[in-house]
N, C-alpha and C positions, 0 to 999 in steps of 0.2 A: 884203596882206589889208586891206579896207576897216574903219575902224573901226566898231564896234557902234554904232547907238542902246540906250541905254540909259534907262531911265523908272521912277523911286521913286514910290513909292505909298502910301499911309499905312496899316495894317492889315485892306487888301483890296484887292484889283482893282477897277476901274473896271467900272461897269454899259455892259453889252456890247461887252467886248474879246470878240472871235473869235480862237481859236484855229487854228481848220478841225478834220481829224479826228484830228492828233497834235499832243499838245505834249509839251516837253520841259522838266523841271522837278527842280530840287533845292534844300535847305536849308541854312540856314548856322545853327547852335547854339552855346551859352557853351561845347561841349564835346561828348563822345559820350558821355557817361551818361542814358541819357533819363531816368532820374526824379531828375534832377540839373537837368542841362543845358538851361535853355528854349529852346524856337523863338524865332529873332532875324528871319531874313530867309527868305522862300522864290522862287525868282528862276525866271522861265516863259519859254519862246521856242518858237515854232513853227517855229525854225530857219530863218527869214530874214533874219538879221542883226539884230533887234533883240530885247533882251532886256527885261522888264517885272522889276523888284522890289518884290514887296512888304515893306515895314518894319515891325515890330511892335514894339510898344511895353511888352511884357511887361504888357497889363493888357486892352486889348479883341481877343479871339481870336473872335471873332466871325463874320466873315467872309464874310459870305452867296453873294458871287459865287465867291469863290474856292472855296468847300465847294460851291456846284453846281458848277464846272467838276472836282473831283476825284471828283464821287460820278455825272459825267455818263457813262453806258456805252457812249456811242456816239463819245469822244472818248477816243484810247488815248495814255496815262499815257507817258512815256519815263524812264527812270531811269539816275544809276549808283548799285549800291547800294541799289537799292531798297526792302530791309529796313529799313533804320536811316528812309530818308523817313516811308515807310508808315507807321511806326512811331508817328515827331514828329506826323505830321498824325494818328495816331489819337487821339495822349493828349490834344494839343492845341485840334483842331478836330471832334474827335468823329464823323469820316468813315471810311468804309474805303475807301478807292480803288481805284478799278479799271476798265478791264482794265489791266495794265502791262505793260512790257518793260523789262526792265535788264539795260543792256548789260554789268555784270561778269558777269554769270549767263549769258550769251551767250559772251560773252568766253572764259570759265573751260571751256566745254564745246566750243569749236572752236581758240581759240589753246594748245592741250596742250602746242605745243613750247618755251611759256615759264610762269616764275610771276610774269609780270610784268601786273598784272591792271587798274593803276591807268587813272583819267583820260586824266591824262598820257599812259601808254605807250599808249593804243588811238591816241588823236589823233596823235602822233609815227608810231609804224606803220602803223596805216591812211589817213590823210589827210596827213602829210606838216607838219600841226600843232606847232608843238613850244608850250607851254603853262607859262605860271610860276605856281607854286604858292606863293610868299612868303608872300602873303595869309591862307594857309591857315589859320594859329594866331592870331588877333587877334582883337579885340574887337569882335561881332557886334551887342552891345548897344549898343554907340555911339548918341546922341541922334543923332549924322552922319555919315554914313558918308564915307570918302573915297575918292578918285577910284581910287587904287589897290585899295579893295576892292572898290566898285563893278566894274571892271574884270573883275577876280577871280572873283567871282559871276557875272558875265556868261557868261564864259567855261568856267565847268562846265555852262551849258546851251546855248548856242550852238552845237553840235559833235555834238550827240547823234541827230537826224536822221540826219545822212549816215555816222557812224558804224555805227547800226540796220541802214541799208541795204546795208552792207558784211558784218555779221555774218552779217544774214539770207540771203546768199549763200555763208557759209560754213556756215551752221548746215544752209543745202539739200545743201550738198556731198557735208557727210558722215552726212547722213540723221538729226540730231540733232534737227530742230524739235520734233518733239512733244516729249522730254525738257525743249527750251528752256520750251515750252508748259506743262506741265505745273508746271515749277516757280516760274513768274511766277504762272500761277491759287494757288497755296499761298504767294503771298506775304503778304496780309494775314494768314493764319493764322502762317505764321514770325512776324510782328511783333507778332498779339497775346499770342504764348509769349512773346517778348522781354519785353515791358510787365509780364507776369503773372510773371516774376523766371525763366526757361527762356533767358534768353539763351545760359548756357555747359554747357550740359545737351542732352545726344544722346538726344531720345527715342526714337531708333532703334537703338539700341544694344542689346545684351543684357545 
């Protein structure tokens, strides 16, 4: 497998990166507490082998290119996890994103025959990826990042394309897309119950 280009950026995107009509994007945080835990890095790929990071500096959340490409509706979102993203860029960049697709939410309603939902396990099964997670737990806030996290970041959005397009043939299989459909549009609302303190609360329940 060819190595990534990869490209740091300093608290936004560069004025007219093109994505085309999907990208694929996720976040690196001090933690998963969102009203703990700040946005450090958010890392983009249109799934052509290179990957864009942007770096934040925990002080200019600003962002102007980066909040049109997630608020643009004619450019669909890719996730894993989409909740917890959604989430970061609400409190932080003050967007709601959308349209999206995450792929555990895909995942979870065509792979039944396991509870193995992660990253890792979609790219190891469906693509034949095997994917190191080391990276995972470290310091996002770093003035620097290094090459091993760089890496790292990389490769939770490089993968999600061709992933997408594997589910979405199983999600056609077993006649599940609307359900997939339905619950990617309720994502922004999942994440702003999460923010509003409804994270571990069923309000579906009785």
């Amino acid at each position: 497998m060819a190595k990534p280009k990869i490209t740091v950026h300093k608290n936004d995107l560069p004025e007219g990166l093109d994505f085309g009509s999907s990208v694929a994007i996720d976040t690196e945080t001090l933690g998963l507490n969102l009203q703990r835990d700040r946005l450090c890095v958010a890392q983009l790929s249109a799934g052509d082998g290179t990957a864009h990071l942007v770096q934040f500096d925990g002080l200019d959340y600003s962002a102007p290119n980066l909040k049109s490409l997630l608020l643009n509706e004619q450019v669909l979102k890719l996730f894993h996890f989409a909740r917890f993203d959604v989430a970061v860029f609400k409190k932080y960049l003050d967007v709601t994103t959308r349209p999206i697709f995450c792929t555990k939410i895909a995942s979870k309603l065509v792979r039944t025959y396991t509870d193995r939902h992660g990253l890792k396990n979609l790219c190891s099964e469906l693509l034949g990826i095997e994917l190191s997670k080391v990276q995972q737990s470290s310091d996002w806030a770093s003035k620097e990042l290094s090459d091993n996290q760089l890496e790292y970041a990389a490769s939770d959005v490089l993968h999600l394309h061709a992933i997408k397009e594997r589910l979405e043939m199983m999600l056609t299989r077993e006649n599940r897309s609307e359900f997939a459909q339905a619950a990617f549009d309720f994502l922004p609302v999942r994440a702003d119950l999460d923010l509003a303190g409804f994270s571990d609360i069923d309000i579906f329940s009785h």
